[in-house]
Each structure stands twice: as structure tokens, then as C-alpha cells.
N, C-alpha and C positions, 0 to 999 in steps of 0.2 A: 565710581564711588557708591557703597551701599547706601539706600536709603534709611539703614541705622545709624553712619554715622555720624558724630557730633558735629555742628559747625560752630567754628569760634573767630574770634575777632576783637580788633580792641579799639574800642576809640578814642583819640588823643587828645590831650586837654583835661582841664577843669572839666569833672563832672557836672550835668546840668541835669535838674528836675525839669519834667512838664509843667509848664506854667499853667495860672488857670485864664480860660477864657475871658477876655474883655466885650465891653461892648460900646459898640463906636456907633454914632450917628451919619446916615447918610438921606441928607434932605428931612424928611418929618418922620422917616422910618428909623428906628433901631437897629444893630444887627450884630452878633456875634462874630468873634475872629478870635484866632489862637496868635496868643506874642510871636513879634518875628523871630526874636532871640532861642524860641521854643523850636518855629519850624528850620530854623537854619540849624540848632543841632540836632535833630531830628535826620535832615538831609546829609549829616557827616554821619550818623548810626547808620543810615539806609545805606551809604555810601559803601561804610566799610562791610558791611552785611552783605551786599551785592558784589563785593570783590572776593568775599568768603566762600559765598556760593557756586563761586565758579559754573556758573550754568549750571546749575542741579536743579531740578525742577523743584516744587513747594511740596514742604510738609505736611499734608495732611491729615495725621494724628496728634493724638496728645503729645508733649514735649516736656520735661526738664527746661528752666534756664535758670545758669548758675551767674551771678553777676560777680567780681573780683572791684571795689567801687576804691577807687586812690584817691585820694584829695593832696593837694597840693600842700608842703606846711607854709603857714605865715611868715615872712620876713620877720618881724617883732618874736620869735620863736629863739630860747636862749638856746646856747648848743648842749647845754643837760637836756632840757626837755627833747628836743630834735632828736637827740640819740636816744630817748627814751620813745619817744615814737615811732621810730626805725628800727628799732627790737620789740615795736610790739607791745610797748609797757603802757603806755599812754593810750586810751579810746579816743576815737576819733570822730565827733561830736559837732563838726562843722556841718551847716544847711551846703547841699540841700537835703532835704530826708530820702532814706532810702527808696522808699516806695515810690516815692516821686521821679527817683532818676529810672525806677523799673519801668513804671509808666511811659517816660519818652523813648526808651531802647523799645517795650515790647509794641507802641504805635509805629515805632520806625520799620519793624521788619515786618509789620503788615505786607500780605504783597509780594515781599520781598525773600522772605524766609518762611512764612508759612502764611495761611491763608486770609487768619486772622485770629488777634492776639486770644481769643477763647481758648483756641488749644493750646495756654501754658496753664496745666495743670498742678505741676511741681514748682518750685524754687529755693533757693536757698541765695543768700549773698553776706558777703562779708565788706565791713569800709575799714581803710586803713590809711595810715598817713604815707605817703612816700615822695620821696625824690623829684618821680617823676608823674605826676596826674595821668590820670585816665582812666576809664572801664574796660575790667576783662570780662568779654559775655562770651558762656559756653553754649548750647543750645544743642540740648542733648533726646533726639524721636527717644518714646517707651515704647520699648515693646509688648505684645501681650496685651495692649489697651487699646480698648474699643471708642472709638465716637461717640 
């Protein structure tokens, strides 16, 4: 496999943002921890990212990552509106925010996909309603660009 090309992947489900850190007490000390809810879909990104990878070693350049973000439509969803989200007609406006679902894909492939999340210099994503939930992540090396 060239070291330009893209790896992609989708993770299934309800899209999920990075949560923000909590802070729990242990004895008279304080101490920071990330939601479990965070790191377990976290572990299904790394998950499908590491079956994408197929043994290819990590990216060490700058990178593209394109996200495809699907949200699930609501049950209470009349079927005009449904058909109008599934054409596309309707935005899709549901939590959690974009940047927040990029946040937990790009800490997930730490590692895994490349060395660490600094090298996504590009991105682009689109959210839409569909059928079926889940995020499409492409993650696409540039060429031509230096560290």
C-alpha cells in the first residue's frame, strides 16, 4: 500500500462528541478523568481505524481528514419532514457539534493512524440525517508538505 494512500473507515452508531473532562475526588486530592461514554467511543474509532490500517505503519506528515457525520432521525420525525432530510432538504442541527465529534475521531487515531492529532492540517465535514447513523472518516497524507 502507498504511503499516499487514503485510509477510511466508518464508525457505527450515534455520532458522539468528545466530552469535557470531569473532576472527581479521590481521598483530599482532586483529579481529572475523561467520561467513560467519551473513552469507550473513542475505543470503537481506534477500533475501526486499526482494522483500516491494515498494518500500515503511521503517518507522519501533514494529513486531510474528511468526516461524512450521519445522525440518526428522531422517531417523533413526521414522514414529510424524514423525506425531506433524506433528500437533503432539511440541515441537520442535532448535538453533538461537529467539531466536537472531530475532536474524538482525531484523539482516537492518535497512535493509531498517525502520530498525533497535529498532523491534521486540512479538513472538511459535512452532518446529515440518514437512516443509518454513523461517521464516514477519510484521512487523506498531502503530498508536497513538509513538517
Amino acid at each position: 500500500m502507498s504511503d499516499f494512500a487514503p485510509i477510511e473507515f466508518i464508525v457505527p452508531g450515534e455520532p458522539q462528541g468528545k466530552g469535557r473532562p470531569r473532576i472527581g475526588r479521590v481521598g483530599a486530592h482532586a483529579r481529572m478523568f475523561t467520561p467513560q461514554k467519551t473513552v469507550a467511543y473513542e475505543g470503537l474509532v481506534a477500533l475501526a481505524a486499526q482494522t483500516a490500517m491494515q498494518g500500515r505503519e503511521l503517518i507522519t506528515g501533514p494529513v486531510l481528514i474528511e468526516l461524512r457525520i450521519l445522525h440518526g432521525m428522531p422517531q417523533s420525525m413526521s414522514k414529510k419532514r424524514r423525506a425531506m432530510a433524506l433528500a437533503g432538504e432539511l440541515a441537520c442541527t442535532k448535538k453533538p457539534d461537529a467539531d466536537n465529534v472531530l475532536k474524538a475521531v482525531c484523539d482516537a487515531c492518535n497512535g493509531v493512524v498517525w502520530k498525533d492529532d497535529v498532523q491534521a492540517t486540512d479538513g472538511i465535514f459535512r452532518r446529515r440525517w440518514s437512516e443509518t447513523p454513523g461517521v464516514h472518516v477519510r484521512i487523506v497524507p498531502l503530498r508536497g508538505m513538509q513538517q
